[in-house]
Every structure is written in C-alpha cells, then in structure tokens.
C-alpha positions in Angstrom: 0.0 0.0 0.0 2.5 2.5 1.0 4.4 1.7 -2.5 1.3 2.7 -4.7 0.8 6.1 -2.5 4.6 7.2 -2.8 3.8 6.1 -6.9 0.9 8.2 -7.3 2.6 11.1 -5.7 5.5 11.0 -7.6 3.7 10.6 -10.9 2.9 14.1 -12.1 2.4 12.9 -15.8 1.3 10.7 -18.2 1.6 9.8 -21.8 -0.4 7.6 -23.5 0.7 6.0 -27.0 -2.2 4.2 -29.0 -1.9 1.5 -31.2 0.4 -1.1 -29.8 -2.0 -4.0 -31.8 0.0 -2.9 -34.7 3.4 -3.5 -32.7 2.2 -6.9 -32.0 0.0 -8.3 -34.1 -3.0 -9.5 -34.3 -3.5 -12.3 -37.0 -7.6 -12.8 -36.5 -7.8 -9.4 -37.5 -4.8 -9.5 -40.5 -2.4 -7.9 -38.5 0.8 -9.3 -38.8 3.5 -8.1 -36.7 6.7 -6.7 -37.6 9.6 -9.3 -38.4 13.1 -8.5 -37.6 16.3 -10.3 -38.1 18.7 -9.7 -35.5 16.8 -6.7 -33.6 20.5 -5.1 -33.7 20.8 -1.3 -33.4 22.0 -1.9 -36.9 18.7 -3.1 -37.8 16.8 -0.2 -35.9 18.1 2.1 -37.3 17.5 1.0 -40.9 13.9 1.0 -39.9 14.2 4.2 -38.9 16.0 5.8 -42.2 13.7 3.4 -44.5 16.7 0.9 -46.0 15.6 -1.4 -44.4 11.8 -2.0 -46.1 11.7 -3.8 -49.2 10.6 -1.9 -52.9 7.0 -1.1 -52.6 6.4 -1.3 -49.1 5.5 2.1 -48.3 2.3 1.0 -50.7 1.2 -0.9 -47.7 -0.2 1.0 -44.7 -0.6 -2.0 -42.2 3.2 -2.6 -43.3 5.0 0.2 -42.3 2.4 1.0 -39.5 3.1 -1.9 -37.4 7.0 -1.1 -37.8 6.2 2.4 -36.8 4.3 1.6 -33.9 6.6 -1.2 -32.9 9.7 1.8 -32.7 7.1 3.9 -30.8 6.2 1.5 -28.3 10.3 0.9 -27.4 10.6 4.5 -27.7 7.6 4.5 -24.8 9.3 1.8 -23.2 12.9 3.5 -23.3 11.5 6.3 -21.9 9.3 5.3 -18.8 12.8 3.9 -17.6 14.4 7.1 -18.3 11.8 8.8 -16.4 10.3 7.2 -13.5 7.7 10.7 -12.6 5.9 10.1 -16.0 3.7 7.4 -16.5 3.9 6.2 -20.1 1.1 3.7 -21.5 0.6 1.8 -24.8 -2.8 1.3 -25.4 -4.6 -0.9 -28.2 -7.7 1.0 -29.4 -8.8 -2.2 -31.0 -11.7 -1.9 -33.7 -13.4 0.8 -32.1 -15.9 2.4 -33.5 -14.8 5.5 -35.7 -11.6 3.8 -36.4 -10.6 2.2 -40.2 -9.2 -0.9 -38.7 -12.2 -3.3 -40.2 -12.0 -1.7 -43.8 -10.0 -4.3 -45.3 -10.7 -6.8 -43.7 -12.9 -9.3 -45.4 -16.7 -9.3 -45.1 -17.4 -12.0 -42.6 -14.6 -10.6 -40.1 -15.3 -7.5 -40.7 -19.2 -8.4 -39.5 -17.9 -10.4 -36.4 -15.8 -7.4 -35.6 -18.3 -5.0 -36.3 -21.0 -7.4 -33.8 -18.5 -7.6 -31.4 -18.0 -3.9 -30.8 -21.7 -3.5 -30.5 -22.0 -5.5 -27.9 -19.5 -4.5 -25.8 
C-alpha cells in the first residue's frame, strides 16, 4: 500500500501512445507483426531511415504501420525507464468504432468485428 501512494505522488504525468495491436499483431484481424532479423541497433536504425523495407512497401499502410508503432512502443518503453515521474502507457484501441481498422478486412470478419463492438 505504502508503494502505490509514494507512486501516485510521484507521478505528475502521463503519456499515452495508442496502437500497440500494430506492434504486436494481431493475426484474426490480419495484422501481422513486424519481423526482424537480429533486432541489432543496426537493424533499428535501418527501420528508422527506410533501407531497411523492401521496394513497394511504403504501398502498404498495415506494413509500415506496425513497424512504426513497434519503434514507438520501445521509444515509450525506453523512456518510462528514463523517467520514473511520467507514466507512459501503450494502449490498443482495437476496432473501435470511428476507427478504419475493419476496412479491409474481409466481409465476414469485418461483421464479427463490427458485432463484437456493438455488444460490448
């Protein structure tokens, strides 16, 4: 108990980061997560500067998404260690509604989805 109060009044921040289902995946919904080789620092930053996608890849949007949300969640990560008075959270919006997330999905998951939201 007295390790949660000293927490919450040393927190004076927080930052939330949405969309970590893109860092990690999510195959019912056709989310594939990013694929590295080594995970070097090499590697990261050839992510960062764009060598390291393939021809055409910038023509997918899932693609390069989940790579940039899979930097901005280590970034997040990186960073709550860095500094322990902010609060930083990833969050997964999922397919709420307003978002684009079910557009190209095909039509039966796109239903379930869509039913799935509703109800809860």
């Amino acid at each position: 108990e007295y390790g949660k109060q000293w927490y919450q009044r040393r927190v004076r921040a927080t930052v939330i980061y949405s969309g970590s289902e893109s860092a990690r995946g999510i195959p019912q919904i056709s989310l594939e997560p990013p694929k590295l080789n080594s995970g070097s620092v090499e590697e990261f930053m050839s992510i960062c500067d764009g060598s390291f996608f393939p021809e055409g890849a910038g023509n997918d949007p899932k693609y390069m998404g989940a790579f940039a949300k899979f930097v901005g969640a280590l970034w997040m990560s990186s960073m709550a260690r860095k500094t322990p008075h902010v609060r930083f959270v990833t969050i997964s919006p999922g397919a709420t509604t307003g978002t684009e997330v079910r557009r190209d999905l095909p039509w039966y998951k796109r239903l379930f989805v869509g039913t799935l939201v509703n109800i809860l």
